[in-house]
N, C-alpha and C positions, 0 to 999 in steps of 0.2 A: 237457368244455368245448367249444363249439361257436365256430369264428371266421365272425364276421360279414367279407361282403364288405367292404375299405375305400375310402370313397369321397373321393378326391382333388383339393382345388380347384385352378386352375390357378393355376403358380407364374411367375413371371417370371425365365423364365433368359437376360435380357441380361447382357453381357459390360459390366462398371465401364468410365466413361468411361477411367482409366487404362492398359487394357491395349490394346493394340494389336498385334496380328496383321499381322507381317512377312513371313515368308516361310511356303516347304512343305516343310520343315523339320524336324528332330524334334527338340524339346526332352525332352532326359532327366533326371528328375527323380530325385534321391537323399536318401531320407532319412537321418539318421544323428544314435545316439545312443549313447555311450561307445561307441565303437568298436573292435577289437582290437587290438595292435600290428600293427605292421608295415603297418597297413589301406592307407597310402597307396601303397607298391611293387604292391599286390595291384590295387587300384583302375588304377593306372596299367597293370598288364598286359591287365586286363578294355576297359579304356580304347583300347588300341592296337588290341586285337584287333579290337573294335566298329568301329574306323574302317577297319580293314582288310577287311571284311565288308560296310561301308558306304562305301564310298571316294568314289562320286558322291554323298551325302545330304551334306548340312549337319547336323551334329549338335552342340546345346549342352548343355551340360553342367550341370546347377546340380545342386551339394551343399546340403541343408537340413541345418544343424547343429541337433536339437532340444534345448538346454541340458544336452549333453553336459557332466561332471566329468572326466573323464579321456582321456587319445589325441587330445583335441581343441583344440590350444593354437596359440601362434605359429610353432611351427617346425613343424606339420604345414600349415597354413593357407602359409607361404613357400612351404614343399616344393612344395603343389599348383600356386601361382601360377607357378613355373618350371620345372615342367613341362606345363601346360596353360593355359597363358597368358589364354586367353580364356572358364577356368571360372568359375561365379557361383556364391560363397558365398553362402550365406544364415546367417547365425547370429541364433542369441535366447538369454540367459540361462537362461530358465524353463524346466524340460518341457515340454513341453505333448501332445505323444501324435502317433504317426503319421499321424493326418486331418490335424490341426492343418500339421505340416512338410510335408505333400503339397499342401494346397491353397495355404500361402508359395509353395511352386515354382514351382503353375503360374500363380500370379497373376505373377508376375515372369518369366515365361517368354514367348517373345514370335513362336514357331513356330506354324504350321496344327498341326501334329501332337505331341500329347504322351504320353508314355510315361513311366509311372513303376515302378521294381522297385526290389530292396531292396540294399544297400551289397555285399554278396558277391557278389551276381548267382545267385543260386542258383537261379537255373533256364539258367544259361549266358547267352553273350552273344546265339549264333547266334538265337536266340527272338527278339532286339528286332526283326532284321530280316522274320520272320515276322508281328510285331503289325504294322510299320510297312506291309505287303504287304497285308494285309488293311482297313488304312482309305485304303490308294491305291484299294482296289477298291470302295470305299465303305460301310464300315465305322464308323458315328458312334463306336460303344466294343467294342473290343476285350479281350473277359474272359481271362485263364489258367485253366485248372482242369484240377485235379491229379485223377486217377484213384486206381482201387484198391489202386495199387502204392505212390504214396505214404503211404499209412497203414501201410504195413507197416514202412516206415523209422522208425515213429515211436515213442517211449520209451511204457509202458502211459499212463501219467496222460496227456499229451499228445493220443494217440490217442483218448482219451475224448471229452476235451474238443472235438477236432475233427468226430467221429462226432455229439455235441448239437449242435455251431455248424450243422452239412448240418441234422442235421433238422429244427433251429427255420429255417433257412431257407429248407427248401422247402414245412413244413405250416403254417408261422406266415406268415410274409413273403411265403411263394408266389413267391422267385423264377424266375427264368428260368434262374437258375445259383445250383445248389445250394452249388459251391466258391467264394460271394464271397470268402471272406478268404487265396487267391493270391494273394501282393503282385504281383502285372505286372498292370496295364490299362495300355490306349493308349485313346487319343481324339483326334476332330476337335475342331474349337472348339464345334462342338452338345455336346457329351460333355463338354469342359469346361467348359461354363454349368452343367452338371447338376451335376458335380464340384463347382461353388465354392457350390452351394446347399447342399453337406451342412453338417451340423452336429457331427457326431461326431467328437470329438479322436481316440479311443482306435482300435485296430485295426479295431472294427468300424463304421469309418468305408467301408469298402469293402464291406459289406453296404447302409450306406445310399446309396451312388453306385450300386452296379446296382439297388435296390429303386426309386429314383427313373425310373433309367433306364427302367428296363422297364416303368413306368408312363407313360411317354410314346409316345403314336403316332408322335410323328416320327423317332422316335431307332432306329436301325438296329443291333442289338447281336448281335456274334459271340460264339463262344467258339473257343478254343482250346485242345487240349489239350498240356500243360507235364509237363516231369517232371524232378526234381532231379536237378541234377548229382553225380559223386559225389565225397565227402568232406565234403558238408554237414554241423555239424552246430546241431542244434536246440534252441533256449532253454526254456527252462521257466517256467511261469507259477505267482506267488502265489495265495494267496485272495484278498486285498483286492484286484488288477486285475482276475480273472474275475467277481467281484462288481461291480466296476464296469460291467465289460460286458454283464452281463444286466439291468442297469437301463438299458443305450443298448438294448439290444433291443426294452425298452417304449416308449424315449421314442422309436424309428422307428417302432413300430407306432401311436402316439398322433398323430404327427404326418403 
């Protein structure tokens, strides 16, 4: 099967009259869905540490609730409120998939610079200050990507699946970065126009923000290499979600 080159119309990535870009800043974005016990002491240590690491940045906070059923009720929502007084929930009833709760964040996010990573922090904290160094240097989007050593950490079926996701992304999608599905990007506000144009709810909503990305001339994109902290560990996927994802695989190549 032979891929035809794809040819791209131009898209309009103005920012909605609502958002408004305040400061230079970094808005950090967290998604989160059933989350584990204890997540809020664990969140509040990762938390301290970030600011200690970043002591002159302005850093906000927004937790995306994505219709979380359990660990995610009134008294962990209090908890967070007094101890980080000036964090932005985001809640929804409904699932609706990790694209979905990253692109909430950064609509209501109101920084030059946004970074998003996943409720653990499982590439550590010290990394956010690395993204945020490279779009001061001028950086529109800031990739993670994980090397050879992170596949070795990973469960057989896992692995698999991760080794298709690189390859349809670099012989199908022809990205620029084979490791789109690294939860950490960062971005300027060019990066988050491209951000809020995806479509994809599900994880591989981070394949379609660099495939856009890197189809745009003006948009300046790094990568960075990440590598898991240890004691991570690694979820497992059904049939019916990975089936789901290789029909968003068609419908970015379509589009």
């Amino acid at each position: 099967m032979s891929v035809q080159p794809l040819v791209t119309a131009a898209i309009d990535y103005s920012i909605p009259e609502n958002i408004r870009v305040l400061t230079t800043g970094i808005d950090l974005i967290l998604p989160c869905y059933n989350p584990p016990e204890n997540w809020v002491e664990n969140l509040l240590q990762h938390y301290e540490e970030m600011r200690s690491i970043l002591a002159s940045v302005q850093v906000q906070l927004l937790l995306v609730n994505d219709g979380s059923t359990r660990n995610f009720g009134e008294e962990q929502v209090n908890q967070l409120r007094s101890l980080i007084p000036d964090i932005i929930i985001i809640s929804y009833t409904q699932n609706r998939g990790k694209g979905y709760a990253v692109r909430e964040g950064s609509r209501q996010g109101r920084n030059d610079f946004q970074i998003y990573t996943d409720l653990d922090f499982p590439f550590g904290v010290g990394i956010i200050k690395k993204v945020y160094e490279q779009l001061l240097q001028g950086a529109d989007v800031v990739a993670g990507e994980r090397g050879a050593a992170y596949l070795e950490l990973l469960p057989a079926k896992r692995k698999m699946i991760t080794r298709l996701s690189r390859y349809i992304n670099h012989f199908l999608l022809r990205l620029k970065i084979n490791d789109a599905q690294a939860g950490l990007k960062g971005f300027n506000r060019k990066g988050r126009r491209v951000l809020l144009t995806t479509q994809v709810d599900g994880f591989l909503y981070d394949s379609e923000f660099i495939y856009k990305a890197g189809r745009d001339p003006l948009i300046n994109m790094k990568s960075l290499d990440i590598s898991c902290r240890p004691g991570i560990r690694f979820s497992s996927f059904g049939i019916k979600p990975l089936l789901k994802e290789l029909q968003n695989y068609f419908s970015i190549l379509r589009n």
